[in-house]
Every structure is written in C-alpha cells, then in structure tokens.
N, C-alpha and C positions, 0 to 999 in steps of 0.2 A: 526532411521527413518529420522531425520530431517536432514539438510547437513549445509552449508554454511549458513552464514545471509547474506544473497540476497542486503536487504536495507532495512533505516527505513525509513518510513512516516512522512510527518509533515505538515496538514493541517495551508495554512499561508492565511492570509486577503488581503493580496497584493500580488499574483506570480510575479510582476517585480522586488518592492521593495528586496521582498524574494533574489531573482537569481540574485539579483548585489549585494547582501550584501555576498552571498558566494562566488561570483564572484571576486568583488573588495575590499571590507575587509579582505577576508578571505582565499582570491587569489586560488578557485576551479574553476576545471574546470565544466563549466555549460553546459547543453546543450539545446537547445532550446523548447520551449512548445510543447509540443504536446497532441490534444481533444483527451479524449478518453470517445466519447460517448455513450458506452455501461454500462460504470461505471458512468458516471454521472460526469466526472474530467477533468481537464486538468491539466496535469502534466509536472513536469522537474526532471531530470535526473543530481545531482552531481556528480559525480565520483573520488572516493577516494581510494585508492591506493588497501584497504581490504574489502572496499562494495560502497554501493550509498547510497544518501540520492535522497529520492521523495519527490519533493516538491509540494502537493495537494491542487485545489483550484478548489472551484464548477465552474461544467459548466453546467449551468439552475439550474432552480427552484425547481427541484424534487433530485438535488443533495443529496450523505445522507452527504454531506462534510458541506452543509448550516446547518444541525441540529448543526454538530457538531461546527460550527466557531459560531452559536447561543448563545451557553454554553460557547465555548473558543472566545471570542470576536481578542484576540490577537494571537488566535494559538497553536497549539500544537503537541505531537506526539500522532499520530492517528494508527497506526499498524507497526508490526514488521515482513517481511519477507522473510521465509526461505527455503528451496531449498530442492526438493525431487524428488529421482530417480522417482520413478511410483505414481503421483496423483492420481490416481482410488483407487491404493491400501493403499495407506495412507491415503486417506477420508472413506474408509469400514473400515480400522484394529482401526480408531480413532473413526467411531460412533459405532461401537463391540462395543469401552469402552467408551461409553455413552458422547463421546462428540458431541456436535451442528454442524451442518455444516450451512452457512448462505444459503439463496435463497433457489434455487430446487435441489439444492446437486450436482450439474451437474458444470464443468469446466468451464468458461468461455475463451475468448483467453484476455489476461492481457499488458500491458503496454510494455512489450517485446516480445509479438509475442507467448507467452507459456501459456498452460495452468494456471488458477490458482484458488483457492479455499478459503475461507474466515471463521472463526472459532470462535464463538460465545466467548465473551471476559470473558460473565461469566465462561466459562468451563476452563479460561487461566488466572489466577488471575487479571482479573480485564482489559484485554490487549486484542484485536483483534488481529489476529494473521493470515497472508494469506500467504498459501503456492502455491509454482510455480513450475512446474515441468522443469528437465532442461533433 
C-alpha cells in the first residue's frame, strides 16, 4: 500500500539557523519557507537526490509543532512520509485494521498541493506517520 518515502520531518527551534546549516554546511539545496496555515507550520523543503527533508517550525500558538519543541527544546524528527496511490483507500483498508487516523479522518491539502493524512504514532510504533497521495 505504502510507495516511496515522500520525506522526513524535523521540527527545529530556529527555521533560518536550520536552512543554512543544510544549505551551507551541508551544501543542500534548500528552498524557501513557505506558512502553511492550515497545519499550524511553516515549512522548508530540502531536496535530496531520493527524498526531502521538511524542515518544521510553528506558526502561532495553537501550533501542535510548540507542544512538540516543548518536550524537544532542540528539535527533532517529528513524522515520516510516505506516498500512496488512492488516500481514501488507504485511510479505510488502515482503520478496517484498527489503526487511528488523526483529526476528522478527512484529507487535508498538505505542503505540496496533495492530499494528506496523519496516523496516530501509537498504532506506528511509537512514530507519526502522514501519508500524501500522489
């Protein structure tokens, strides 16, 4: 069901710091922030040869990225994802077997323009896990 790893997550305390140290240390290409105020984030987009990295950092107060830089002060990796033909059917054939979906189980449109879904970390050992439909 699952496809490609999409990208991982990595809620960081500084998005500038973050995006010139993959920039300039670490010589990626980066691309610029972009709010995405539906989720709560403003995000950046690495891009590496076989996926991306998202680099996540709250935007307001109601962010769930503030709980989480709460807990990780310095940052961390916050979700892993991955790529599925039909999203409808992959969040029904996954709560059949009793997994969580987050919210109202309903799509959102996600950081690339595509649907995407979010999966309760306890049903994914211990790991959030959002799928994007491509």
């Amino acid at each position: 069901m699952i496809g490609r790893l999409n990208h991982v997550a990595i809620a960081v305390p500084d998005l500038a710091r973050a995006a010139a140290q993959y920039r300039d240390t670490l010589g990626a290409s980066v691309g610029d922030p972009q709010d995405e105020p539906d989720h709560g984030v403003t995000v950046v987009f690495i891009d590496l040869p076989n996926t991306k990295i998202e680099l996540l950092h709250p935007l307001g107060d109601a962010s769930p990225i503030t709980a989480f830089l709460a807990k990780n002060p310095a940052g961390g990796i916050h979700h892993l994802c991955y790529e599925v033909a039909d999203i409808r059917a992959a969040r029904d054939r996954l709560k059949a077997e009793g997994a969580r979906v987050l919210g109202d189980g309903e799509p959102k449109t996600g950081a690339h323009g595509k649907p995407v879904l979010f999966l309760h970390p306890k049903d994914f050992n211990g790991c959030l896990i959002e799928l994007e439909e491509q």
